[in-house]
N, C-alpha and C positions, 0 to 999 in steps of 0.2 A: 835684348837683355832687359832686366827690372829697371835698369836705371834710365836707360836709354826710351823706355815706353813713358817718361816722362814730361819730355819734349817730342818725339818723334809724335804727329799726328797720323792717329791711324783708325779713328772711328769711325770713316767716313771712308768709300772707294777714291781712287783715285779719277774713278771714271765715273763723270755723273750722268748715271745712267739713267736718271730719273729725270732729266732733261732729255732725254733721247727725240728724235723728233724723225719724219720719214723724209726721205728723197730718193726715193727706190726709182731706179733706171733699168729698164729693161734690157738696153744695152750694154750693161754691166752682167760680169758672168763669173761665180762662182762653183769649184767644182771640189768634191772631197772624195779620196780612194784608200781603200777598199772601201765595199758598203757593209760589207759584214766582216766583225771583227772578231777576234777568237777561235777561229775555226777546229786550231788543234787544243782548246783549253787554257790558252794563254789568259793572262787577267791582264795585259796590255798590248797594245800596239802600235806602231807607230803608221800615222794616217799623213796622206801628202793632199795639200790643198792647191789649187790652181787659180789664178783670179785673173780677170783682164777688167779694166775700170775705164772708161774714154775719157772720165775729167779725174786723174789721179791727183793726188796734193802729196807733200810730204809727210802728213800728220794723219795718212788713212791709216787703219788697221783692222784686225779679225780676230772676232770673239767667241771661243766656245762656250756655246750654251748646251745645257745639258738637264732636263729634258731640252729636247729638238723644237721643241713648241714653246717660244717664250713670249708671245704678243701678248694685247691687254686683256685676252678671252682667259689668263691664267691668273690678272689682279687679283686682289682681294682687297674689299673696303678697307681702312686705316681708320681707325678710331682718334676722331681729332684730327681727322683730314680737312685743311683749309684752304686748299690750293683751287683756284679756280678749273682748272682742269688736271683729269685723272693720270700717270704716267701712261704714256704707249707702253711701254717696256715694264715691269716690274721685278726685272730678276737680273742679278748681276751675271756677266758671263765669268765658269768656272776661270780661264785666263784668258791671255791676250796676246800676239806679237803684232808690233809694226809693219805694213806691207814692202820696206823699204830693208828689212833686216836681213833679208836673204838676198836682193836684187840694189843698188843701190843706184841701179840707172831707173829704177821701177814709175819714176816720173815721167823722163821719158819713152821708156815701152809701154808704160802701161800693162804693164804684164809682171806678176811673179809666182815663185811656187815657194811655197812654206811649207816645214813637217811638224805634227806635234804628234807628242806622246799621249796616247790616253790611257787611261787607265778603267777597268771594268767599274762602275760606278750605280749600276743598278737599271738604267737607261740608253736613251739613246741621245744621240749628239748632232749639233746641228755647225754651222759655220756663217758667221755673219759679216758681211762687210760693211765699216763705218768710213765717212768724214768725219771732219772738221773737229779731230785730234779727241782728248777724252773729256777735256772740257764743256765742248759741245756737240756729243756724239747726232752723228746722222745716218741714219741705216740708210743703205745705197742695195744690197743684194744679201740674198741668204743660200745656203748650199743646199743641197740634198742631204738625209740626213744618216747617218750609220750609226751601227751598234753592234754591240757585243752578240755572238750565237746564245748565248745562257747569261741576261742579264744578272739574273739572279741566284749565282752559282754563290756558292757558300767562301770567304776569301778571306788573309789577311787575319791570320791567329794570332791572338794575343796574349801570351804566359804568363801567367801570375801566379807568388805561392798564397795558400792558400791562407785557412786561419790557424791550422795545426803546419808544424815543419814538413811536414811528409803528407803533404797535402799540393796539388795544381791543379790551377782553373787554364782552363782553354776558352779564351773570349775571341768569336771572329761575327761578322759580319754578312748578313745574306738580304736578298728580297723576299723571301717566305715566308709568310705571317706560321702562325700554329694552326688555321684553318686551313694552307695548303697543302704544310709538308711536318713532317714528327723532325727534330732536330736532335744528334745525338753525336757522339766519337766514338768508333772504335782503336781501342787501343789495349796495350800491351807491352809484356817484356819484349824487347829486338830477337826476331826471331823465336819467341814463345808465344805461349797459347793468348789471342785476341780475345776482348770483350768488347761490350756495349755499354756507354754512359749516355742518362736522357741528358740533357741541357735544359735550361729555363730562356726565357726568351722578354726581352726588354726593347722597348722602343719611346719616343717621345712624341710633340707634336709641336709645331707652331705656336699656338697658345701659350705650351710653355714654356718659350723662349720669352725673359724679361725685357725687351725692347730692341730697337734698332740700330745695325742692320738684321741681327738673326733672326729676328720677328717680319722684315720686310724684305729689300732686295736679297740681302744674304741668305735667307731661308731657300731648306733645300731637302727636300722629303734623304731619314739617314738610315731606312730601309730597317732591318731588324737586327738585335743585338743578342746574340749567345752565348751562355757560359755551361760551361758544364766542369765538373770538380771530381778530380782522378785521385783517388784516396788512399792510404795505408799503403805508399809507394814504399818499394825498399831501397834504402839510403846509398847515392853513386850507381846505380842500377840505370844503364838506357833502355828508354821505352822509345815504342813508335804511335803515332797518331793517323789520323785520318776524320777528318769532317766529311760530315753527312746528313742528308735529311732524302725520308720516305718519305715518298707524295703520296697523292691521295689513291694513285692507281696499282703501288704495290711496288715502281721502280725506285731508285735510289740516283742519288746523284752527289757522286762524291768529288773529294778535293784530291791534292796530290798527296804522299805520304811524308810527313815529318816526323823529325824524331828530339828526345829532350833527356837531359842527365837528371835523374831526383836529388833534392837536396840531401847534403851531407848530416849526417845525427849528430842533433846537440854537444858540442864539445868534442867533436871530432878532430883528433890531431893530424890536419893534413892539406895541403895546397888549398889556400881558397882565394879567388881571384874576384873581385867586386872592381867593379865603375859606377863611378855616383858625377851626375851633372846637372845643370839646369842649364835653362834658356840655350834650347837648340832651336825649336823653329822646324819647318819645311823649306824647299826649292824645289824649281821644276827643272827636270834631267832635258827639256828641250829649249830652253832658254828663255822659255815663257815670260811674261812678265804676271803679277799676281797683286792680290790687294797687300797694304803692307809688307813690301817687298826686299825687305831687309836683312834677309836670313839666308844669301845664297851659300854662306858656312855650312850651314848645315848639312850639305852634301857630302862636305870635304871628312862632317864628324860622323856621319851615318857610315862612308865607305870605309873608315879608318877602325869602324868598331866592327863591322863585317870582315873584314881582313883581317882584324884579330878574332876573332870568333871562339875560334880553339883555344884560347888563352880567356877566357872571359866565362866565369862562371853566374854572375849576376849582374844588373843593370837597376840603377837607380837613376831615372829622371827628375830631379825637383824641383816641379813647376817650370809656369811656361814652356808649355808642351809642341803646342801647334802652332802660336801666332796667330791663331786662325782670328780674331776679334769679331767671331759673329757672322762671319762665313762659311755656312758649316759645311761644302765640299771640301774646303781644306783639310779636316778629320778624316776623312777619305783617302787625301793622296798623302796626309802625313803615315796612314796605316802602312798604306801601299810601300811608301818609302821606306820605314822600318822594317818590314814584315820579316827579311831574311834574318833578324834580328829576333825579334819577339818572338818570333817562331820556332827559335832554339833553345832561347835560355827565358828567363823570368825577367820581366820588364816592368818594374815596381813604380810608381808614380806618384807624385804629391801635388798638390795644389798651386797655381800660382798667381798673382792678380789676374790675368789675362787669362787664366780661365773661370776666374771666382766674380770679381767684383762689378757690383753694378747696384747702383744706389738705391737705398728700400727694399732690398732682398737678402738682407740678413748678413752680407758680408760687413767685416770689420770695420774696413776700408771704403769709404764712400764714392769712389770713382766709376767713371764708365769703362775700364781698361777690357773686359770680356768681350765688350761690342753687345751687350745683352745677351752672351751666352749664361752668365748666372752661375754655371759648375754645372749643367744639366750635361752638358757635353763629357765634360773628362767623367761624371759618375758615372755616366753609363757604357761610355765607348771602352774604359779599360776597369778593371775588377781591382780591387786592393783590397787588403781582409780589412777591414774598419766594420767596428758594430753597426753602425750608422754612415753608409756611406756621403749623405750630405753632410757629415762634420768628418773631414779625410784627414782623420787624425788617427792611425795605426803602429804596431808595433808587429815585425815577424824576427822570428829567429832563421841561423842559416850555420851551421857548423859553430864555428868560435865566434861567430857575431850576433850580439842584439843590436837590433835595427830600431829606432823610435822613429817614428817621423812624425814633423808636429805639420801644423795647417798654420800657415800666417795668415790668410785669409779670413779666419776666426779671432776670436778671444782668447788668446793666450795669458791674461792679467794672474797674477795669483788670487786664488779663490775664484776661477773658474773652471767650471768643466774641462776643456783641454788642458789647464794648469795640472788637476788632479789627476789628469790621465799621464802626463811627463810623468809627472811625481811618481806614480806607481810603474809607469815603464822602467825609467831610470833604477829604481828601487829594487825590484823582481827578476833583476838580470843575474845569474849565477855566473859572479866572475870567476869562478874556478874554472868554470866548461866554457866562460863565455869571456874573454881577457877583454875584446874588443868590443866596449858600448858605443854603439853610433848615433849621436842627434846629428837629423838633417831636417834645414825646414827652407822654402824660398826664399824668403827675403832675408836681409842682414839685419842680424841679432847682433854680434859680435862685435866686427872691426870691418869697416870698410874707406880706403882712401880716395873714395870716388869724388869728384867736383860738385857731382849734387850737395852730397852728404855737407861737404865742406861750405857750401855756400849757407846750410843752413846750422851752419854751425854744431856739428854733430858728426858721429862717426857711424851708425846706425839706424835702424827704427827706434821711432820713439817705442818706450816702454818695453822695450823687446829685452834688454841687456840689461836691465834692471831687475826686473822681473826673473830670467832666466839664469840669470849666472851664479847665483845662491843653489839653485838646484845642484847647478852642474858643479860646482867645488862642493857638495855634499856627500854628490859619488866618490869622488877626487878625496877623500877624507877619510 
């Protein structure tokens, strides 16, 4: 949560991987099955690992890496590198379990077997076995490596309303640049006549990741980003979808079919059902252990909102999205994790430290809390209608609600830019059609009885509640 990322340290692995050092034993045998994964379309699997070790410890464990190639022929120089030598390892593995979590005699057999979940990730996957616990990791044996049949199958939709009410973007994720394959959705009323929408297509790099870890060990190629925008829907109406991209040879290679309700019209008198939250996080469904590993809730609030599904007309995340701080596989399995979700209804998102801030990059807040993701990550992995998606400060409507959502990760003072944008959100809402104005934004504005706050003598952000509650008793008036 925000408050809890204040003491918890988490800009750093828990595993220093950049100490890594060899003790590879040939005697030692690692083994991973199946080798080919997805066979019927699946975007996961579950993969069983086998290990025998002659000198076991209690502190051994296995790490997925993914690409399957992680040795030092994958570094890259670090600018202001002062280390007398270069790491063996440069890349953090996606996760981790203990060789003792499954076998707890595993010291003495020397033998266990482990299962993980993967998930389709663009690559392939390899399995490595370490000593001397994560403090002082020791590569001992590495597996054979598997992968998915179509690493680069199109996965993992992500709904968002658009800039107009009757407006949805479909954002998912593929390995296909625009020089392999044309990216597009067919879609439609449920059981009427299909079309075809193009998508645009966004990606990032290295580079622009503002420092470490997502510029070093965390960094993780996030393959390519698609949207495309289904327009002049008509209101409560289900359509169905399908992602897809033509390659260069004239075949197609499509996803499964889903489908989505259009938003209700302005002022529409009738059931409207919203969930607005922040600070969920990711967890791994195989009991993974992960970098900043604090969020295995998250499970419990992903499956509770999938079960209610049918009862759930919109979704508001506010900030702190993935936990991810600069590991950008996380973005991946947090997609993967929601997807039965985003997939169905509109999945609206806002800013939060940990995916904004990192010092000399324009955020408000001068901290390291992103891990050097900067906001490159949530701009591009999920769509929100903002003018300007690097200031994710936006307004949508949805039947009887206006929606503001502010960015706390910016300038919100009066007499600025996002200031002027409340002001005229707030302002512009037709409470006859629209009774329910909603400000949401990360961090606490308002009132909060947290022991942080308390210790610093205060119930809030500074300048947050000063600044904002004139507004909000203006409506109110």
């Amino acid at each position: 949560m925000e408050l809890q990322s204040r003491w918890v340290f988490q800009m750093r692995s828990r595993i220093a991987i950049h100490k890594a050092s060899l003790a590879l034993d040939d005697s030692a045998r690692i083994k991973a099955s199946p080798h080919l994964l997805g066979r019927q379309e699946e975007d996961f699997q579950w993969v069983t690992v086998e290990l025998e070790n002659p000198k076991p410890t209690a502190d051994d464990w296995i790490g997925v890496f993914s690409p399957a190639k992680f040795n030092a022929s994958t570094c890259r120089a670090e600018v202001g590198n002062t280390r007398d030598q270069d790491p063996l390892i440069c890349k953090s593995p996606i996760k981790y379990q203990f060789a003792n979590d499954s076998n707890t005699e595993y010291v003495k057999t020397r033998k266990a077997t482990l299962r993980f979940r993967l998930i389709n990730q663009r690559s392939d996957f390899s399995f490595a076995l370490f000593t001397g616990g994560l403090d002082n990791p020791k590569l001992v044996a590495i597996s054979n490596r598997v992968a998915f049949a179509n690493p680069k199958a199109p996965l993992y939709p992500r709904l968002a309303q658009g800039k107009a009410w009757n407006e949805m973007t479909v954002t998912w994720t593929s390995g296909y640049s625009i020089n392999e394959a044309v990216p597009f959705v067919e879609w439609g009323p449920k059981g009427g006549l299909q079309t075809r929408a193009p998508a645009g297509t966004l990606s990032f790099s290295r580079t622009d990741m503002c420092g470490s870890p997502a510029r070093t060990f965390g960094w993780r190629d996030p393959g390519y980003i698609h949207t495309v925008f289904l327009k002049e829907l008509w209101p409560n109406t289900r359509y169905t979808y399908k992602l897809s991209h033509r390659l260069i040879d004239g075949t197609h290679v499509w996803s499964k079919l889903y489908s989505f309700r259009a938003s209700p019209y302005p002022g529409q008198d009738s059931l409207q059902r919203v969930v607005i939250f922040g600070d969920m996080g990711k967890a791994e469904r195989d009991g993974s252990n992960e970098y900043s590993n604090y969020q295995p809730g998250s499970l419990n609030t992903t499956d509770q909102l999938i079960k209610d599904l049918d009862n759930i007309d919109i979704v508001f995340h506010i900030g702190d999205i993935t936990y991810a701080n600069g590991y950008i596989s996380q973005w991946d399995q947090f997609t993967s994790q929601v997807e039965p979700i985003t997939s169905a209804v509109p999945y609206m998102i806002a800013s939060g430290n940990h995916e904004r801030d990192w010092p000399g990059s324009g955020s408000f807040y001068d901290t390291m809390d992103s891990g050097g993701e900067c906001g490159v990550l949530a701009e591009t992995m999920f769509y929100v209608p903002a003018e300007n998606r690097a200031k994710f400060w936006y307004s949508t409507d949805f039947g009887m609600f206006r929606f503001c959502i502010a960015d706390t990760e910016h300038d919100w003072r009066e007499g600025s830019e996002q200031y002027k944008f409340i002001e005229h959100c707030l302002a512009s809402a037709d409470r006859q059609k629209q009774p329910w104005l909603i400000f949401a934004a990360h961090r606490v504005l308002g009132y909060s009885s947290s022991f942080f706050y308390g210790q610093e003598g205060t119930f809030a952000e500074p300048m947050g509640r000063s600044n904002l509650e004139p507004l909000w008793q203006k409506v109110q008036s």
